[in-house]
N, C-alpha and C positions, 0 to 999 in steps of 0.2 A: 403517812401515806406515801407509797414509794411511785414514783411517774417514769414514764418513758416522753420523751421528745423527740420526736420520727425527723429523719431526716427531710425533706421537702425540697432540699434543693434540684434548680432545673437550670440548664441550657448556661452554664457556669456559675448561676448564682448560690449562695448559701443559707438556706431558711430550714428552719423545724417548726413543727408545728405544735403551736400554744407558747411560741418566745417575740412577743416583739420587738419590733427594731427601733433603737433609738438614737437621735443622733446625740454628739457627747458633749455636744455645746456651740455657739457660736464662735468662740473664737479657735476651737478645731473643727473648720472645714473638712468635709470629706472621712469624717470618722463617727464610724458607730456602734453600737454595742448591744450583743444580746445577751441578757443576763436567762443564763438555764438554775441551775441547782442551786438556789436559795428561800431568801424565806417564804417566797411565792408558792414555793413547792414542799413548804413546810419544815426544809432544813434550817436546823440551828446550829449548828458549825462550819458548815463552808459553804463557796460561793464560786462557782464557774461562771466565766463569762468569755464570748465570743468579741474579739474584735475586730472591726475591716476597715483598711486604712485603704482611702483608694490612690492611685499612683502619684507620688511625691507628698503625699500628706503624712502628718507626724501627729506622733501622740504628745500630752504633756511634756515637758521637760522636767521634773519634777523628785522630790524624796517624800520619804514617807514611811514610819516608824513599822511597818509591817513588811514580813517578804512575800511573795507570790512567786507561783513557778507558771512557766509558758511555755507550749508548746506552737510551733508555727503548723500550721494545716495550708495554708496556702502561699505560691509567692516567695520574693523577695526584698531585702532591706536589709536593713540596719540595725543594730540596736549601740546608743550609747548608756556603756554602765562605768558611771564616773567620769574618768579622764579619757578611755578607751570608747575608738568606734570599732564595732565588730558586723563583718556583713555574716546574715542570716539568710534564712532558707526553707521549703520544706521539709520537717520532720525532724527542725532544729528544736531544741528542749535549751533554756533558757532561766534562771535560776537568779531571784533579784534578791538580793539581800534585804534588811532593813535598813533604811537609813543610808539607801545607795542611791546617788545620782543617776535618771536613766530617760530615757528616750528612744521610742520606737519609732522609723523612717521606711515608709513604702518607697521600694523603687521609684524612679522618674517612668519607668511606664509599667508598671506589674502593680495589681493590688497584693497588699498582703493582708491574711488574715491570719490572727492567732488565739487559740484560748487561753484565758489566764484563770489560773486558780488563787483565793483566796481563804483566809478564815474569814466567816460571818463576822460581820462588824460588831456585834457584842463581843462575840469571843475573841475576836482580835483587842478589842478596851482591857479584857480580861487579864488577855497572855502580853502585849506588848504595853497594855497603861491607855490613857486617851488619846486618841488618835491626833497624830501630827503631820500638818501633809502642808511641804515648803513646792510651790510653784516658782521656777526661775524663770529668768528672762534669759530667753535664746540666745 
């Protein structure tokens, strides 16, 4: 079944409607995620997700045997891929390898939001093996 998710957003905020928001854990403050295109919606190969980092908040620090591409939609930051900090932006496109050190950093006063694209976690098991995801310490 093929869906639409209408934009919804109002007055700066960013919602669509039929994606809830969720946050992405307790020890990332300030960060949450909306998962649109997967298996909720019936896809079995990939997986779009929205994330919103609100200002000075950071994603994982982390690798992870799969790559995902990103595009920035909102804001500014950072992104560390490996040993490199690169600042980011609006309409920045973003491109993570597998098995790349990385980390995304909201401005100290701008949220940023981006989406990332993924394979469906079966089919990422398939194409990259079972999934391996290294958390470091900052």
């Amino acid at each position: 079944m093929s869906v639409i998710h209408r934009f919804i957003g109002a007055e700066g905020g960013w919602d669509w409607e039929g994606v809830p928001v969720h946050d992405y854990g307790p020890l990332r403050p300030g960060v949450t995620v909306r998962r649109f295109i997967s298996r909720q919606d019936e896809s079995n190969n990939l997986e779009i997700r929205y994330f919103e980092l609100q200002p000075g908040a950071t994603s994982n620090f982390e690798s992870h045997n799969y790559e995902h591409a990103v595009l920035v939609l909102r804001g500014r930051g950072s992104v560390c891929l490996g040993d490199e900090v690169h600042a980011i932006q609006f309409g920045d496109a973003i491109f993570v390898e597998s098995d790349q050190i990385h980390q995304f950093r909201a401005a100290e006063n701008e949220v940023l939001g981006f989406m990332c694209a993924v394979l469906d976690k079966d089919l990422r098991a398939t194409v990259h093996g079972e999934q391996r995801l290294v958390k470091l310490p900052e």
